[in-house]
Each structure stands twice: as structure tokens, then as C-alpha cells.
C-alpha positions as CSV (number, residue, x, y, z in Angstrom):
1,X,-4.0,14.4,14.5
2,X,-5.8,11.4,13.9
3,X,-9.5,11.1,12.8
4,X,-11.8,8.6,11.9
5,X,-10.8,9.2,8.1
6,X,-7.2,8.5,8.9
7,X,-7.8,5.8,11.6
8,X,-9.3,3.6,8.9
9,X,-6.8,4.5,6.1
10,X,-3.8,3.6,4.8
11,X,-1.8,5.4,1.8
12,X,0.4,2.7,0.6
13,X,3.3,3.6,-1.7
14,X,5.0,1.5,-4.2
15,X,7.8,1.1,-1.6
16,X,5.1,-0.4,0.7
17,X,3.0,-2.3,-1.5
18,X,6.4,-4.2,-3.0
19,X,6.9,-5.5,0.7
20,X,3.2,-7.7,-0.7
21,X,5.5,-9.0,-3.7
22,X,9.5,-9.1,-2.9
23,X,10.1,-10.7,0.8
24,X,11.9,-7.9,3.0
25,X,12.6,-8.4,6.6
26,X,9.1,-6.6,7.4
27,X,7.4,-8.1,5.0
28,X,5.2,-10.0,7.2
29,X,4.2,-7.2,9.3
30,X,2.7,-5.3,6.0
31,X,1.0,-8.5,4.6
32,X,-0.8,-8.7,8.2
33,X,-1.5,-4.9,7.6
34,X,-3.1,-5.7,4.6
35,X,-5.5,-8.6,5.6
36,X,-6.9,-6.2,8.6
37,X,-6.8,-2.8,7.6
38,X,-10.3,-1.4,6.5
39,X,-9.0,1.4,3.8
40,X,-6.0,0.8,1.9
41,X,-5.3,3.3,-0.7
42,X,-3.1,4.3,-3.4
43,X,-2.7,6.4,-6.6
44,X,-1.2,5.5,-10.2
45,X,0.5,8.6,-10.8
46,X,1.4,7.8,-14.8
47,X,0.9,4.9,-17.3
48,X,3.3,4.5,-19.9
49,X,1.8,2.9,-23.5
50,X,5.2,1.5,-25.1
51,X,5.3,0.8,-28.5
52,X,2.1,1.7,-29.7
């Protein structure tokens, strides 16, 4: 069911936000997504401190 909420957001996971970074066949269609979509939204779901 869409609503408003959902009509103007977009959870994009690291799958889909590499598509901005590494060139894949749909690439295109994701960096068009991203110029036009109102909402996009994602979550860092750790940090790693290395070495510290």
C-alpha cells in the first residue's frame, strides 16, 4: 500500500547506492532516481574504528 510517506521515499541499500559509484548495466536508471526522488534514505548499521 502506498502512502504519501512511501510515495516520496526511497530506502536505498548499499547494493543500490553502489550502482552511484561502480557502473552496472542499470546504473543509469538509479543515478536518474537519485537526481528526482524527493526522500532518499539509508541507515549505517555499524562503524568499524581499526587500529585505534
Amino acid at each position: 500500500m502506498k502512502t504519501v510517506a512511501t510515495e516520496r521515499m526511497s530506502y536505498w541499500d548499499t547494493s543500490t547506492l553502489g550502482k552511484l559509484y561502480l557502473p552496472e548495466t542499470d546504473s543509469a536508471d538509479f543515478v536518474q532516481k537519485a537526481v528526482v526522488e524527493a526522500d532518499i534514505v539509508t541507515f549505517r548499521i555499524a562503524s568499524m574504528n581499526y587500529g585505534a
